[in-house]
N, C-alpha and C positions, 0 to 999 in steps of 0.2 A: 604352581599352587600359590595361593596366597595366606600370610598368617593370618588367626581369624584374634582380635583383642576379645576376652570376656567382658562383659562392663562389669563385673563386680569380683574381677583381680585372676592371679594365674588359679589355675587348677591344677591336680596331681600329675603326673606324667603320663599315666596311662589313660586317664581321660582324655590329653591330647592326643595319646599315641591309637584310640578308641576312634576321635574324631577322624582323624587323617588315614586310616583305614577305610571308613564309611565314605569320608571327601572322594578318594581312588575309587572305593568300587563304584561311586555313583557314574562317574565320569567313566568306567572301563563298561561297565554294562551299557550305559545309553546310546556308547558309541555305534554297539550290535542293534539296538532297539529302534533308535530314532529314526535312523535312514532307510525302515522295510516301509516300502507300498509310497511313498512319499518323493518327489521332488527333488534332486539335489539343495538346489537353493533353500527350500522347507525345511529339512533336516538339516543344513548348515545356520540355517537361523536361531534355530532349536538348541542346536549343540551348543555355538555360543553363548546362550542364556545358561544353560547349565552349566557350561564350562567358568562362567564369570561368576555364575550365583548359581554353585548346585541346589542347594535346598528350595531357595524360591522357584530356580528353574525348572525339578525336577515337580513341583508341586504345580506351576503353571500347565508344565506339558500333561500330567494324569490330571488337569482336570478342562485343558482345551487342545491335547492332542487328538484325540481321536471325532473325527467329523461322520461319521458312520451311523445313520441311524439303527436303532434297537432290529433287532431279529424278528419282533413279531409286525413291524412297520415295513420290513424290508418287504417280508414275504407277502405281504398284502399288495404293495405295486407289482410286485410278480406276479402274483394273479389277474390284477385289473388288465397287466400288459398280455398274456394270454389271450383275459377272452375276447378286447380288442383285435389281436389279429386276428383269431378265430372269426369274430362277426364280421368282420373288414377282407377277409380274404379277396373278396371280389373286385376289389377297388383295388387297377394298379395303374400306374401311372403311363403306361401306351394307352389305357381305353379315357383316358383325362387330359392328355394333351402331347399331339403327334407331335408338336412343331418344340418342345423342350430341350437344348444340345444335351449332348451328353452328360458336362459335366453337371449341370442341374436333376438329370433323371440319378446321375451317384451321390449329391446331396440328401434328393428324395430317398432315396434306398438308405441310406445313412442313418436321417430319422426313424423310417420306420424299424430298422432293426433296433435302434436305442429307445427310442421313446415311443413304440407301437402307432403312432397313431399315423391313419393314410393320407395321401393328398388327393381334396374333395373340390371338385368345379362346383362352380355353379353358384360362388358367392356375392355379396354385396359387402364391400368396406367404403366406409366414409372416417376420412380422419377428423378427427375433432383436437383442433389448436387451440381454443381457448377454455383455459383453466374454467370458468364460472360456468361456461355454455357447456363443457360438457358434462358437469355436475346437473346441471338443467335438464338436459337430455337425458341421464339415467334417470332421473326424478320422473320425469315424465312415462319414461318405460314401466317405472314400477306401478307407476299409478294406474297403466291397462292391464294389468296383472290380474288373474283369473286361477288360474292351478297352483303355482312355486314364485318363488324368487329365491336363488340364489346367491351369494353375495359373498365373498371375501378379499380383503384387503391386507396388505401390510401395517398399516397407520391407520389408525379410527381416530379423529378429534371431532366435537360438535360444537360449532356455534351458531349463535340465529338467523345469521344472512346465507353462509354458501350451503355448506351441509346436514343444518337446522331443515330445511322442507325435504330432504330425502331419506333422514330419518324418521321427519313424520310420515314422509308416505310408506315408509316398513312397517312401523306402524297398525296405519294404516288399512294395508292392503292384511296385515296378520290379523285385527280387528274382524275385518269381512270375510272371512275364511281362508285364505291363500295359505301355503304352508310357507313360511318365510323362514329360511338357514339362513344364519348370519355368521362368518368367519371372521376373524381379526389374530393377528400374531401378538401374544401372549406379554413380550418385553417391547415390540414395537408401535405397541398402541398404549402400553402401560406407562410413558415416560410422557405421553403428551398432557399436557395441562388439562382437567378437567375431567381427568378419567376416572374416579368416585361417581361424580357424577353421570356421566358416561355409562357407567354398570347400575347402578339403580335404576337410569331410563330403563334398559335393556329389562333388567328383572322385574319392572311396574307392568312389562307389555307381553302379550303371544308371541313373541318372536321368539326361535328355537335358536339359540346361540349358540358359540364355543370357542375359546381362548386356543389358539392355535400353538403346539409346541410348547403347553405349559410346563412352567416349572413351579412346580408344586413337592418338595422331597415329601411331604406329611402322605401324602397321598399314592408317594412310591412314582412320581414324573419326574425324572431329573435326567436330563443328558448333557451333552458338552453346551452351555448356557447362552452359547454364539451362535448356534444354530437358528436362523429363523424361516419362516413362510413370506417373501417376499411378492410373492403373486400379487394380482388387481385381476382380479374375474367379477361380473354379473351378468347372470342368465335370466331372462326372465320367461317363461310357461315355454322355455326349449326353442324357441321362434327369434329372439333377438339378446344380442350379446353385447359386454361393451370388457375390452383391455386394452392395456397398453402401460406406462408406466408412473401415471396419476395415482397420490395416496387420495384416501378420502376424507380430507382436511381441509380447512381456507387455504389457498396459496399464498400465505405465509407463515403456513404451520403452527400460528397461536403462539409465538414468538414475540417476545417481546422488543427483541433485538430487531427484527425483519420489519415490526412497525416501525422502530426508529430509524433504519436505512431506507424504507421504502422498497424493502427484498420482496419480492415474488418468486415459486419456483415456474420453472417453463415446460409444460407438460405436453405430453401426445398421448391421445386417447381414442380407440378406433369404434366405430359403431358395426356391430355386425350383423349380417343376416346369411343365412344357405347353410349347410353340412354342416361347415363350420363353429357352427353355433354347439352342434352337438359334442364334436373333441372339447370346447372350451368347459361345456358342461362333464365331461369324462373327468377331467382334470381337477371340477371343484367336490364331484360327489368323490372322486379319492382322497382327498384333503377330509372330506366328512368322516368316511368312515374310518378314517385313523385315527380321528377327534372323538368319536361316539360308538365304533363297534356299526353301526346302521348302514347295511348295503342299502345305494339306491340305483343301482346300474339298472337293475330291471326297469325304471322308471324314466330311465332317461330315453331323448328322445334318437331311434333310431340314424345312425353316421349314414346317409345314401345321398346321393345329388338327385333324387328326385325333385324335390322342391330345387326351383333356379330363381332368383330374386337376383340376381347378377352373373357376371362372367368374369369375375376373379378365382383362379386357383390356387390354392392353398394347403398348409400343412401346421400344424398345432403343434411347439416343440416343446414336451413339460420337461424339463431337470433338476435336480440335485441332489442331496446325499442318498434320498431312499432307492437312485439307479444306481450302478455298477461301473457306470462311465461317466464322464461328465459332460451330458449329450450335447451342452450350448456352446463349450469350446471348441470341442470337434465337428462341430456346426461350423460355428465361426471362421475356425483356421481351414477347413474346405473349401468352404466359398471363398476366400480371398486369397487362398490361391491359386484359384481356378479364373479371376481376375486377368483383365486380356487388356483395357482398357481405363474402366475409372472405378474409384471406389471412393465410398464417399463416408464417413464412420460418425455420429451423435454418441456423446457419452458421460455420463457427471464425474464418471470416476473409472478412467482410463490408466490403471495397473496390469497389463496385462504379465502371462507366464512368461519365460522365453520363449515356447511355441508360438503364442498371438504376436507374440512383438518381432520372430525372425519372420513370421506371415508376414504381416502390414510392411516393415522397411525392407524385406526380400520385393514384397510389389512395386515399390516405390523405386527401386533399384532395377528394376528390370522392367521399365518405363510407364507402366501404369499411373495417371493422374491419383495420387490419394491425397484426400483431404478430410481432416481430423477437426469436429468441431466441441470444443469443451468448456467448461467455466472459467473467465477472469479469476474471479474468486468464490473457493469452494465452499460449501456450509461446514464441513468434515475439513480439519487443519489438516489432521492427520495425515486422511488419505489424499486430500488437493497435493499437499508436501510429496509424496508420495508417486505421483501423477507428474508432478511436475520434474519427477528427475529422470524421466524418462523422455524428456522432452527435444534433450539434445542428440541423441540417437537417431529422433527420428526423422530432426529438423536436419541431421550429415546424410540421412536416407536420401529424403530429397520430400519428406511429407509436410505439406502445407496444414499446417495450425494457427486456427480462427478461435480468439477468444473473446464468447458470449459476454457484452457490456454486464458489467461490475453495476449496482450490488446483485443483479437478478441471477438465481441458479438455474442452468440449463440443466435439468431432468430427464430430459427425454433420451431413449436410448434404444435407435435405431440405426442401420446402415444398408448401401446399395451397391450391387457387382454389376457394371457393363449391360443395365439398361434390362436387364434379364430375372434380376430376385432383389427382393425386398422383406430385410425383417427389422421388426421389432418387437417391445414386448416390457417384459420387468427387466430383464437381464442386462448389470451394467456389463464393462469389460474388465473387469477384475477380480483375483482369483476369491473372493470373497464367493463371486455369484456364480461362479464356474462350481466350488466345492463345499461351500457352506449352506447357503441358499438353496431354498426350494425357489424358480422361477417356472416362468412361462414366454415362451416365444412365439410369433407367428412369422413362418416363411409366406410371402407374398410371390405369384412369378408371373412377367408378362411386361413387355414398356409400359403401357397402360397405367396400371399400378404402381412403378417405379418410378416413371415421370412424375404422381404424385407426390411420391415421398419426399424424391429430388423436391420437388418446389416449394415441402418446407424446410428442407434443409437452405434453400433459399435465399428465405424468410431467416434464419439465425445468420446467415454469413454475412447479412445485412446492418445486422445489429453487431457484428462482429468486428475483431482486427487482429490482423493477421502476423505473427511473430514472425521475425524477421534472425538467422541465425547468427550474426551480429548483436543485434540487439539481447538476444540470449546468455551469447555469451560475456556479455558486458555487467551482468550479474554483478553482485556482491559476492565474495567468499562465504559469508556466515550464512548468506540464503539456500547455497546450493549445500551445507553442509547442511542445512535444516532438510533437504530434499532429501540428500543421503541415508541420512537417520532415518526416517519414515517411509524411504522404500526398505531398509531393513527388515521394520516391524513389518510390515505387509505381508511377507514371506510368512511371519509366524501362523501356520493352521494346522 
């Protein structure tokens, strides 16, 4: 224990002897509390804060320990995940693709028991690399809009050049009758510059809005304050789709700093069309009706591969706190170990659990080509710090790490197993997006589709350079101890 000084002198004996009772019980209680349902490493994090700073620590943990959302949010995805399987019963994956090995049809089964939704033939994916063009490309989707648009982001910012004309076309199309939902996360669109203004647009126009995971205590909203909606969905009249891991911001998020380096972030963002279109839509109307009370399942458009506009097959992976599991981890660490040959991993912010990380260097060890592509330098000190101490692990594995030319951030955050499945999505690889985050993923399966992805990862290894385990280790001391520090905090959830 440590002595605690008063700043304004000794106190009576039994006020210390008062304090130093409450010191002990904090520390003998938490020790039972911290470690249910949680991580080793997580509740070793924990403990330490409280054990070095009870009172702060113990005030941190009750008010960003529990990552759980509310009971009445929970039972709401439990219903939507029902009557998904209920209308999807039909769809399994021998009558959608014979030629799948095995361990892809246990991938598929995996999903659908966690995150209900099937895997539907019969799509159309076109990736979209560039930042401006595919902002252009939603713009233009909306503006054929006829019935809905739906829409939700992580980041909302507006300025006149990039996402200035796709806000007019919401607008717009709400003008001429279209029902337009508009979603945005609550703290992650509230920190960007010019979001006053921002919500008066909003409230000048027909557009039916909602602040995702607000925190509002007045109002009776309040949950653990880290929690956010990290998703990028837009559906437009149930017929075409655009995700992937583009906020909807200039690519260089209205930053002042990003103009003076000349920073860009580096996105992937997919165009969709077939079945698929419809899971993407399940995903945003559940986001709705947690925001507003307003079922609109009826309204969406029926999950069948009737409509064919391609021959990709696919699967829509929603996660985070309001399931039960954390369906993008046990995603992730299936697929790569199920890994025969190459694996190939995009990520901004690559912390993984020790599940993901004995995945990746167990493959890498047991001769699998893995190659890991990440940012020179991070936007987040924190979590780059963080990231990067996990680095020499991976590089004694035997994984090749490529890092994305300095100052641009690589965003994008996809990866491929043996020529056979391809996902991406919002989800980075860190326990942020595994347990905090609501995200959204898409498993792609087929070479076809994989060769594409492979060819933008590419395109980054191009722009890349590759660490050399030497060179790593040639560090400074104070660098790798800045790493140290900030894989600690990362643990804290």
């Amino acid at each position: 224990m440590f002595d605690f000084v008063w700043p304004w002198g000794e106190l009576p004996g039994w006020v210390s002897t008062v304090w130093t009772v409450i010191d002990m019980m904090i520390r003998i209680v938490m020790l039972g509390v911290v470690p249910g349902n949680r991580r080793p490493t997580t509740a070793m994090a924990w403990l330490l804060a409280i054990f070095f700073i009870p009172i702060l620590g113990l005030a941190l943990f009750v008010l960003f320990g529990n990552y759980r959302m509310s009971r009445r949010r929970t039972l709401r995805q439990i219903v939507v995940n029902e009557r998904v399987l209920e209308e999807t019963k039909h769809l399994e994956l021998d009558d959608e693709d014979q030629d799948a090995p095995e361990w892809v049809r246990s991938a598929v089964q995996l999903n659908r028991q966690l995150g209900a939704m099937p895997v539907v033939q019969g799509n159309s994916v076109e990736f979209l690399t560039d930042y401006r063009e595919s902002i252009v490309a939603m713009t233009e989707a909306i503006r054929t809009a006829r019935n809905y648009v739906h829409i939700e982001f992580y980041i909302v910012g507006e300025d006149e050049e990039v996402t200035g004309p796709l806000l007019d076309a919401l607008v717009a199309a709400a003008d001429r009758g279209v029902n337009v939902r508009f979603l945005f996360d609550h703290l992650g669109t509230m920190r960007v510059a010019g979001y006053r203004k921002f919500l008066k647009r909003l409230k000048a126009s027909k557009i039916d809005w909602r602040r995702m995971l607000p925190l509002a205590p007045v109002h009776r909203q309040w949950r653990r304050p880290d929690l956010r909606n990290h998703r990028k969905i837009l559906v437009v009249d149930g017929t075409v789709a655009f995700t992937g891991s583009q906020n909807l911001i200039e690519p260089g998020y209205l930053r002042k700093a990003s103009q003076k380096l000349g920073r860009e972030w580096v996105e992937l963002m997919a165009r969709v069309q077939g079945p698929l279109v419809a899971s993407l839509d399940v995903v945003f109307t559940t986001d709705w009706s947690q925001e507003t009370d307003e079922n609109l399942l009826d309204d969406v458009r029926a999950i069948t591969p009737l409509n064919v506009p391609g021959a990709v097959t696919g699967q829509v992976v929603p996660s985070g706190p309001g399931f039960a599991a954390e369906n993008n981890l046990r995603l992730f660490t299936t697929l790569i170990y199920s890994a025969t040959r190459e694996l190939r991993i995009t990520s901004p912010y690559f912390v993984p659990d020790d599940s993901l990380l004995y995945a990746v260097t167990t493959a890498a060890q047991r001769g699998v080509k893995v190659k890991l592509y990440v940012s020179e330098r991070g936007d987040q000190a924190l979590a780059h710090h963080a990231q990067q101490s996990y680095y020499l692990a991976l590089l004694q594995a035997g994984v090749e790490i490529y890092l994305y030319e300095a100052p641009h951030v690589l965003h994008t955050k996809c990866f491929t197993v043996d020529h056979e499945v391809a996902v991406f999505g919002s989800s980075n690889m860190d326990m942020r997006s595994f347990s905090l985050n609501f995200e959204v993923s898409m498993m792609l399966l087929g070479s076809e589709i994989v060769d594409r992805l492979d060819a933008v990862m590419d395109e980054y290894e191009a722009h890349s350079k590759r660490v050399s385990l030497g060179m790593w280790n040639a560090r400074k001391p104070f660098e790798r101890w800045k790493d140290n520090v900030a894989r600690l905090s990362a643990t804290l959830q």
